[in-house]
N, C-alpha and C positions, 0 to 999 in steps of 0.2 A: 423653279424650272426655267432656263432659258429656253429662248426660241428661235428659230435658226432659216429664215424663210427661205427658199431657194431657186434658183436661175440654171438651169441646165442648159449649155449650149451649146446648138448644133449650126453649122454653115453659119456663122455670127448670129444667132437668133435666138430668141427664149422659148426652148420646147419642151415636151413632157412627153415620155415614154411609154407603152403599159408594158411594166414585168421586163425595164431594159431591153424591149423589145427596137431594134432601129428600123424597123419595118413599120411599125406603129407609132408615129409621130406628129405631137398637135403642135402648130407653132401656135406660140401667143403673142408674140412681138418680134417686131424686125431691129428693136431697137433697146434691148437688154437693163443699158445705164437707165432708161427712164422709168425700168419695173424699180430698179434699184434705191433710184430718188424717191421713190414711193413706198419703198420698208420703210428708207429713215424719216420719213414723214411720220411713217406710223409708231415708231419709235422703237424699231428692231434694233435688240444691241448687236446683231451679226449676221453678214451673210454668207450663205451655204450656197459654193457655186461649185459648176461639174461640168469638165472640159468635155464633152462624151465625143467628139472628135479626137480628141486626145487619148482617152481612154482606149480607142483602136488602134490610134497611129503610134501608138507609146510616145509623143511629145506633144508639146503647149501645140495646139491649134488657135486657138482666137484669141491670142494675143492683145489683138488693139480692141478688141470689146471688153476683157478683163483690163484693162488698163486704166480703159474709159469709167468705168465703174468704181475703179481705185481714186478715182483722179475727181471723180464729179460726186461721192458721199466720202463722210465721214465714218462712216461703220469699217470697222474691220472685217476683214471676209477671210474666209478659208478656202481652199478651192483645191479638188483632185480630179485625176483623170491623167492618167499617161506620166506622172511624175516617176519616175523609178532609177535614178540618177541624181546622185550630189548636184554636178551641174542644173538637171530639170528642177532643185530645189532654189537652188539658186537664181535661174531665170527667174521662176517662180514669187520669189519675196522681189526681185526689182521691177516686176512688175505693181506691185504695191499692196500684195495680200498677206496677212496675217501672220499665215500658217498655212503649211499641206496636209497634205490627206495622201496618206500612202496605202497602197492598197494591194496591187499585181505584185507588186514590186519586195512588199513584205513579207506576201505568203512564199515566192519565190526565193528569196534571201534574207532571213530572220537576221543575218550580219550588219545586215546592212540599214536595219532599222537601230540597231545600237551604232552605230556610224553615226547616223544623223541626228540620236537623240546626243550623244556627244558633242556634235559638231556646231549645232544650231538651238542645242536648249529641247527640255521637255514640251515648254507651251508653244515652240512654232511646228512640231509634228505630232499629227494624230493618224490613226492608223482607221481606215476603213474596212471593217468584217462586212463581207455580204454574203449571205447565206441564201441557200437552196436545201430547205429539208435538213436546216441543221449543217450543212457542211459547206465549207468555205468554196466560194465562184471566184475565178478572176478574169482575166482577159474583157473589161467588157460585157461581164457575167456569160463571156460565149464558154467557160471551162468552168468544170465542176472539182476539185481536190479532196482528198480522202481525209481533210483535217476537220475536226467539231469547232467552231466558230469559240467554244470555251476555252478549247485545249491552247487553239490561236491565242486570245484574248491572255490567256496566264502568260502564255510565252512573253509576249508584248508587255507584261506589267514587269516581267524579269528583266528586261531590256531598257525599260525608263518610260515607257509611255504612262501616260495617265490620262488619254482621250480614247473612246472607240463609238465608231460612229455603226452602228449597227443597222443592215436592210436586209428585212426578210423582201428575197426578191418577190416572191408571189407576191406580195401585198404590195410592191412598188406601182404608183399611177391607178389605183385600183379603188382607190376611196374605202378600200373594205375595213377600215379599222387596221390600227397596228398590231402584232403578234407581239400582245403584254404579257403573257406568261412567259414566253422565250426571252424577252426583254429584262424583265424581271431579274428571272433565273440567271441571265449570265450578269446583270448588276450584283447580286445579292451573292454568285460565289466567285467573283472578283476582286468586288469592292470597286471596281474603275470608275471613272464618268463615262456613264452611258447615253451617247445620244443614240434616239431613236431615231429612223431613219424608214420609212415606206408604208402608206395604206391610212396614214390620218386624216380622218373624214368631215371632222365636226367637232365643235368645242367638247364636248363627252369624250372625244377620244383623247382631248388631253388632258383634260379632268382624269381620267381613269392611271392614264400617264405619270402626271404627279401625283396619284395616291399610291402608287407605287413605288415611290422613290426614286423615278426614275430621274436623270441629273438635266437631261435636254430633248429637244424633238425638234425634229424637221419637218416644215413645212411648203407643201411643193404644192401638188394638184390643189388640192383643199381651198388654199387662193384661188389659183388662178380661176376655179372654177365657181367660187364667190358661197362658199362651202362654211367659209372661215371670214370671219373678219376682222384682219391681223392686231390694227388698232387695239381692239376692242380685247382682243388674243393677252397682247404684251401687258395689257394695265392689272389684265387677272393675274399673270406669274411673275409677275416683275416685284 
């Protein structure tokens, strides 16, 4: 199982959310690259970063901190929030990341994800499912859509994807454990790479993780909050 540490950032800083809540916001750093240097110290093969400025404004916000990050480790990173445009894909990778994470933009125009898996290859776009009770959220998780987070997820396998980055929102910033049977379930009738994505609280929740098959997991609060210790994280699933 990979593992996928992660840097949410708001006004240039490294913050954490509860339940995408932007009313509820912890900074941890004013200074993002140097959480960054310290996954690949710990020997993270990737990281999971989230424009959440972006993700309201529908374009790149912090630019020169994703850059910084690009430019000062070696890890390849992924990074969404506000992409929903060829061009914002494009910004996007000359900034120096990996891959996007499409998310608003897919549930809005399923075309448009076959556009970009054409255009720039299966491995540099993944799609982000976030769910509320089973049904897909976008805008920022501020909207709810009448689609099951599976029915999305088949769609997206028709189309070329072979990543979904899955967050049951309730459980995002929550420490409560991830929702592994929903996790599960939509791995097991997809067949995709499922990263897990909100609520991992402690080495047991990814123990639980990987005996279920599941392909990745993100880890966010669980760091910061000294929950997890990533080190020690990567030597177990690597």
């Amino acid at each position: 199982m990979i593992l996928l540490p992660a840097i949410d950032m708001k006004d240039g800083k490294a913050v954490r959310l509860k339940k995408g809540d932007f009313k509820e916001v912890t900074v941890y750093s004013e200074k993002p690259w140097e959480i960054a240097r310290e996954f690949e110290r710990c020997g993270a093969g990737f990281i999971h970063l989230v424009d959440l400025d972006g993700a309201l404004a529908g374009h790149s916000v912090n630019d020169e901190v994703i850059k910084r990050i690009t430019t000062e480790t070696d890890i390849p990173c992924e990074i969404g929030g506000g992409i929903r445009s060829i061009d914002a894909i494009e910004h996007a990778l000359s900034l120096g990341v990996y891959r996007v994470i499409l998310g608003t933009s897919a549930v809005a125009d399923p075309d448009f994800v076959s556009e970009t898996v054409e255009k720039f290859g299966s491995d540099r776009i993944v799609v982000g499912i976030d769910a509320k009770e089973g049904l897909v959220a976008t805008h920022g998780w501020e909207k709810v859509s009448g689609m099951s987070a599976t029915d999305m997820a088949l769609d997206m396998k028709s189309r070329g994807i072979k990543t979904i980055i899955y967050t049951d929102i309730s459980r995002d910033g929550m420490l409560t454990g991830p929702n592994i049977p929903q996790t599960k379930k939509l791995s097991d009738d997809t067949g995709l790479d499922i990263i897990a994505s909100g609520g991992v609280s402690c080495m047991n929740d990814l123990d639980e993780l990987s005996e279920a098959g599941i392909y990745g997991s993100i880890i966010g609060k669980a760091y910061y909050e000294k929950k997890i210790d990533l080190e020690e994280a990567v030597k177990r699933f690597s």
